[in-house]
C-alpha positions as CSV (number, residue, x, y, z in Angstrom):
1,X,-14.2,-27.1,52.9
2,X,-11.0,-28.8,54.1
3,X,-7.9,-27.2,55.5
4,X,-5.7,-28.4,52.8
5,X,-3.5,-25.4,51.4
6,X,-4.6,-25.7,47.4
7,X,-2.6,-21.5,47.3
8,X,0.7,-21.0,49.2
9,X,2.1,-17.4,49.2
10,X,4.8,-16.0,50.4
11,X,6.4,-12.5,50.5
12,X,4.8,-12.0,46.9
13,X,6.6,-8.9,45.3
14,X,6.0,-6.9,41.7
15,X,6.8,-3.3,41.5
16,X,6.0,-0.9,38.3
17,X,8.8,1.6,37.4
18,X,9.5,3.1,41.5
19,X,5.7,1.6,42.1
20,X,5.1,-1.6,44.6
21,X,2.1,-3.2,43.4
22,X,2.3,-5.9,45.5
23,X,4.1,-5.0,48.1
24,X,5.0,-8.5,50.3
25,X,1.8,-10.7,50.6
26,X,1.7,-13.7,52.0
27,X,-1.3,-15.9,52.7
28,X,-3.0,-19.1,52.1
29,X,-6.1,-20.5,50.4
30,X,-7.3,-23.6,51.2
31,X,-9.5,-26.1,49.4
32,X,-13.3,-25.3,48.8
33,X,-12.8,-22.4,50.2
34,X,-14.7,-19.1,48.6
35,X,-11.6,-16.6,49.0
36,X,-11.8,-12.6,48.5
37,X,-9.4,-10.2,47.5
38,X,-11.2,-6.7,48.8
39,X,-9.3,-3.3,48.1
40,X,-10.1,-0.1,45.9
41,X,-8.8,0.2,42.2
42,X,-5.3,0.1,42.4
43,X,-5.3,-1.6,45.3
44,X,-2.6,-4.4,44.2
45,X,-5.7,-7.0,43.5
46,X,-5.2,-7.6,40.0
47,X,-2.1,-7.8,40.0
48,X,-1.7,-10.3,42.4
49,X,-4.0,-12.5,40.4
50,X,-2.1,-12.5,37.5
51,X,0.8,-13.3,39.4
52,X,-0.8,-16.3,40.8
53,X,-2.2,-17.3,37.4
54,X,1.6,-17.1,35.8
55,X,0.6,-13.8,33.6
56,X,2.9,-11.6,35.7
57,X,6.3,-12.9,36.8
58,X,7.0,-12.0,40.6
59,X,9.7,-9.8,41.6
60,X,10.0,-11.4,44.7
61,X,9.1,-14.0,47.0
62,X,7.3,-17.2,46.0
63,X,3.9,-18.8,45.6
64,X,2.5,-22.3,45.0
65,X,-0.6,-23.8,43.3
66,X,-1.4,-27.5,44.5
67,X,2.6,-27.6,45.1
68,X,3.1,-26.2,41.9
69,X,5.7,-23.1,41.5
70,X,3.5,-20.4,40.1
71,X,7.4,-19.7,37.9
72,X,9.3,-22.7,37.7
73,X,5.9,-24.8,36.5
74,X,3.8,-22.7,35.0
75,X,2.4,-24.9,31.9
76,X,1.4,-27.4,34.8
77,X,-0.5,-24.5,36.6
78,X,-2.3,-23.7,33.6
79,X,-3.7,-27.0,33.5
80,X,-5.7,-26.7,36.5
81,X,-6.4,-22.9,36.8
82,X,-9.3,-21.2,35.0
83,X,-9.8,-17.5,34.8
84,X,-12.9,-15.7,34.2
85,X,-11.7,-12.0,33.2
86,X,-13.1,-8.5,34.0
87,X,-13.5,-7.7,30.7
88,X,-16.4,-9.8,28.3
89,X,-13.6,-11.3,25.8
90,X,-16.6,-13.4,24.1
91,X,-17.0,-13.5,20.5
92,X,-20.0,-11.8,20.2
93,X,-21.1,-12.8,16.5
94,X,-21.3,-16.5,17.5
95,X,-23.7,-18.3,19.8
96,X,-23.6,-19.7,23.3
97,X,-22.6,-23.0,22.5
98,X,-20.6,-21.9,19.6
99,X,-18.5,-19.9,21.9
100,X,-18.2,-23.2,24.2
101,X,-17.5,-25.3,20.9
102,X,-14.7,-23.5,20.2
103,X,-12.8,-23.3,23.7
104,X,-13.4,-27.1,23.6
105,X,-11.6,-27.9,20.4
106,X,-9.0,-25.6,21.5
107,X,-8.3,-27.5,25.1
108,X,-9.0,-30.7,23.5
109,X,-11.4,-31.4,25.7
110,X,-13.1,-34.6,25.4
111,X,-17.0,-35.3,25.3
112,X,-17.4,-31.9,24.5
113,X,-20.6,-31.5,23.7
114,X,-22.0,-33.6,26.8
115,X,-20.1,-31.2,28.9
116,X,-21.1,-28.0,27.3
117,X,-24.7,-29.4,27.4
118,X,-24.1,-29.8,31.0
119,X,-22.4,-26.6,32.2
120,X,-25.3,-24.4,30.0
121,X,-27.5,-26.1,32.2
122,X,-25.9,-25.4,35.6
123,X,-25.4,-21.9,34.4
124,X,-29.0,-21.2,33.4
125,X,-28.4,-20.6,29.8
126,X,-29.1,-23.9,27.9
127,X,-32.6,-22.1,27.0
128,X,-30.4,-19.7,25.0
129,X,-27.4,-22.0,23.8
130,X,-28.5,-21.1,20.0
131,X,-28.6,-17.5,20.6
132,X,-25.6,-15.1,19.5
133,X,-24.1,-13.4,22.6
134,X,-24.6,-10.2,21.2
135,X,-28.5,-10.7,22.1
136,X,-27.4,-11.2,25.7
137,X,-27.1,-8.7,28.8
138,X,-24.4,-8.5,30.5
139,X,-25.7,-10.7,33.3
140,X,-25.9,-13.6,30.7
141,X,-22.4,-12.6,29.4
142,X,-20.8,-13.2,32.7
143,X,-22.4,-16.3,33.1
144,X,-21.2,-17.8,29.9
145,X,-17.8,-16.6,30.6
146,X,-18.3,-18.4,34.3
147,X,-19.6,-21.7,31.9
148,X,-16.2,-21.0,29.4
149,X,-14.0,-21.2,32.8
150,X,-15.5,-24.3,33.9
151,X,-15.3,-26.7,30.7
152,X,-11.6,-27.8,31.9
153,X,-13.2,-28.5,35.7
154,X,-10.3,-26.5,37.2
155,X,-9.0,-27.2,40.4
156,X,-9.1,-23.4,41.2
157,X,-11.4,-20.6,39.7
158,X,-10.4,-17.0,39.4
159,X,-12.6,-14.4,39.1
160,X,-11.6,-10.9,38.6
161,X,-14.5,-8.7,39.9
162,X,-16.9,-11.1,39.1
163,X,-20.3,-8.8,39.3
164,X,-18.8,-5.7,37.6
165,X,-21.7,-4.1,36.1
166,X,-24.5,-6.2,37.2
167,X,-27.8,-5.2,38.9
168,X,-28.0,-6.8,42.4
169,X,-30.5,-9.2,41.5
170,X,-28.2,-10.7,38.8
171,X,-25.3,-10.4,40.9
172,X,-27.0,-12.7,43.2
173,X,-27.6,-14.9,40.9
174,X,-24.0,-15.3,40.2
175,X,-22.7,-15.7,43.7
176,X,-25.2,-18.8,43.9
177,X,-23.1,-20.2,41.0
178,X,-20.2,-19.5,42.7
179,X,-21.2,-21.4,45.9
180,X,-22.0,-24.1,43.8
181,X,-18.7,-24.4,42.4
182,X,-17.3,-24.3,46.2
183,X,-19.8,-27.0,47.8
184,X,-18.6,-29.3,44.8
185,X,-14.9,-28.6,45.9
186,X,-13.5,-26.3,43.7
187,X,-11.0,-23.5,45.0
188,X,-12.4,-19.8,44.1
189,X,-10.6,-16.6,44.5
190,X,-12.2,-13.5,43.9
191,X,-10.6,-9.7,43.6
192,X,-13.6,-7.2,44.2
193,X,-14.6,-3.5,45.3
194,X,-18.1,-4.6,46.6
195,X,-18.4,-4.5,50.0
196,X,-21.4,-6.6,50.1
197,X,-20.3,-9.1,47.6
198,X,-17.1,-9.6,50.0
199,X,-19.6,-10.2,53.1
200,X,-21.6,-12.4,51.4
201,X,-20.0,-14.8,49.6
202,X,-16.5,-15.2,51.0
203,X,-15.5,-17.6,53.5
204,X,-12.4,-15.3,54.3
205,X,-10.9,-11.8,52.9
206,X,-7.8,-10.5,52.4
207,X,-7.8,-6.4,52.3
208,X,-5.3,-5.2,49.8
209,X,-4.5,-1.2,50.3
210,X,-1.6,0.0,48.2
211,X,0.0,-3.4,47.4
212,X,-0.5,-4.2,50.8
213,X,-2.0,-6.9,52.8
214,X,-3.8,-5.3,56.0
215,X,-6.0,-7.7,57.3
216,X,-7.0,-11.3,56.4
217,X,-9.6,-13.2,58.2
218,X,-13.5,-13.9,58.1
219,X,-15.6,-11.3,57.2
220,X,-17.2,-11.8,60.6
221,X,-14.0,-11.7,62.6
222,X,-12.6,-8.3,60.7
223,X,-15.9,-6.6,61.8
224,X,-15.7,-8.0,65.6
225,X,-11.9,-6.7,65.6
226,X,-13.1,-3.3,65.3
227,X,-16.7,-3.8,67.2
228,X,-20.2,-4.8,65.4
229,X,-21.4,-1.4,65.6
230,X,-20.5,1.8,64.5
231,X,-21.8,5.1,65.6
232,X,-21.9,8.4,62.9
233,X,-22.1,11.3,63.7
234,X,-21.0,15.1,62.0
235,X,-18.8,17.1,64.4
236,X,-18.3,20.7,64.4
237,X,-16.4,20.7,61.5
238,X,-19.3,18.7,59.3
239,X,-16.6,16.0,58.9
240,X,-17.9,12.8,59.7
241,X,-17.0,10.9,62.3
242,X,-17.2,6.9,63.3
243,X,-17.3,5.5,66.9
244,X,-17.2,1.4,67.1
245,X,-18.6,-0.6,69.9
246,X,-18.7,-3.8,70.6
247,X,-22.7,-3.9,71.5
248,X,-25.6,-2.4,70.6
249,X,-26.7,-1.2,74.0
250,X,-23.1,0.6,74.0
251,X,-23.3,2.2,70.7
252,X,-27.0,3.3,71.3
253,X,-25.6,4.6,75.0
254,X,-22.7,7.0,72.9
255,X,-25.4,8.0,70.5
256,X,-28.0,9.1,73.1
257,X,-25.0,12.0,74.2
258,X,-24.5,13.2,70.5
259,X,-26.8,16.2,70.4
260,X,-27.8,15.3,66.5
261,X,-27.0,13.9,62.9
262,X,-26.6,10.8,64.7
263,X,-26.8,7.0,62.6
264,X,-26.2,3.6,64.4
265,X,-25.5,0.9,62.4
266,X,-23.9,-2.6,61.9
267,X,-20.3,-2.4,61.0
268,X,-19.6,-3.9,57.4
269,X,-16.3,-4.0,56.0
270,X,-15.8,-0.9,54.3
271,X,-15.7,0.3,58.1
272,X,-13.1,-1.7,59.2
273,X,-10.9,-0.7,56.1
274,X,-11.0,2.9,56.9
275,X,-10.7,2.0,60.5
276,X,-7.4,0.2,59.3
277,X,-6.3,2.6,56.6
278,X,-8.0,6.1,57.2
279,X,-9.3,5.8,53.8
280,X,-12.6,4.5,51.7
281,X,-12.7,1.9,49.2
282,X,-14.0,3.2,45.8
């Protein structure tokens, strides 16, 4: 990964009716980098995407795409941008490489059907190339919408809550697809709710709460900014309560004086998004 700024935004703004959806964000992505958007459901995430991939027209404030003006030049951004959608927009009566043939022709891609023959390879799926989608799981779904994105060999990948749906072994299986696409160079930003998918496959995250940008760093940095452990423990009220340390031998110390109902345990990020916000991502 390089530090070259492939995503440049600044003081991004677009409101609903009296609603801020995106409520001033400004950050950077740079090149090769694995890049997460992490926030609940209306969180602003979604929004901010189709901002930057020229669906949504700002209300405010700028952003860039490899220099280009996500406003001003949209046609050029959409010439080296791919998307891969939440929902399963294939058409489910034709076959893998029917669905593939199609985009093609429709991009004008040329040596198509090297290509496709390639990227159902890369994406596991060349086995199944003659099979309609409709015979697929969703795990095989959302790797052919993945192999769709990548015919155009964007410069930058979005995916909008890549693993939605998927059992964790198939969702593994995607993130090692995703890492692929990284280690060759490509740019990938990622909007998701998963906590774990966040920790594991981003190289930085940006936490979104109510159009807002909270934190941004590495997922390992967020968690030492509120200490690598967190104590639980149910007070007199039954509410549950967190305590955050910085080492084990201190939470284990604080836990030892709790008289029960007491959990230690690494902090992950949903911890430091309450500790930021005072609420839980869901």
């Amino acid at each position: 990964m390089c530090t070259e700024s492939v995503i440049v935004v600044e003081n991004l703004i677009r409101s609903y009716r009296d609603v801020r959806a995106v409520d001033g964000v400004s950050l950077t992505v740079k090149r090769g980098e694995i890049f997460g958007l992490l926030g609940p459901n209306g969180a602003g995430k979604s929004t901010l995407i189709r901002m930057l991939t020229t669906l949504t027209r700002p209300h405010g404030g700028r952003a860039w795409i490899m220099g280009y003006d996500v406003v001003k030049e949209r046609e050029k951004i959409r010439r080296i941008i791919a998307t891969v959608p939440q929902e399963i927009n294939l058409d489910r009566e034709l076959t893998a490489r029917e669905n593939l043939e199609i985009y093609a022709l429709l991009y004008r891609i040329s040596n198509r059907r090297e290509k496709i023959t390639a990227i159902l390879k890369r994406t596991g799926l060349l086995e199944r190339q003659h099979s309609v989608v409709s015979e697929f799981s969703g795990g095989m779904q959302r790797r052919l919408l993945l192999a769709r994105a990548l015919l155009t060999s964007p410069e930058v990948l979005f995916l909008d809550e890549p693993s939605l749906g998927l059992d964790p072994q198939i969702r593994r299986q995607m993130w090692d697809l995703v890492r692929g696409e990284a280690a060759n160079g490509r740019t990938v930003v990622i909007t998701t709710h998963y906590i774990e998918e966040a920790e594991a496959l981003c190289h930085r995250v940006g936490i979104l709460n109510r159009g807002r940008l909270v934190a941004l760093d590495t997922p390992s940095s967020l968690k030492v900014s509120v200490g690598n452990y967190v104590v639980e423990c149910i007070n007199h009220e039954g509410r549950l309560v967190q305590h955050f340390y910085h080492s084990r031998e201190e939470a284990k110390y604080h836990a030892y004086e709790q008289p029960s109902n007491v959990t230690v345990r690494e902090t992950n990020l949903e911890d430091v998004f309450v500790k930021l916000t005072g609420e839980r991502i869901e």
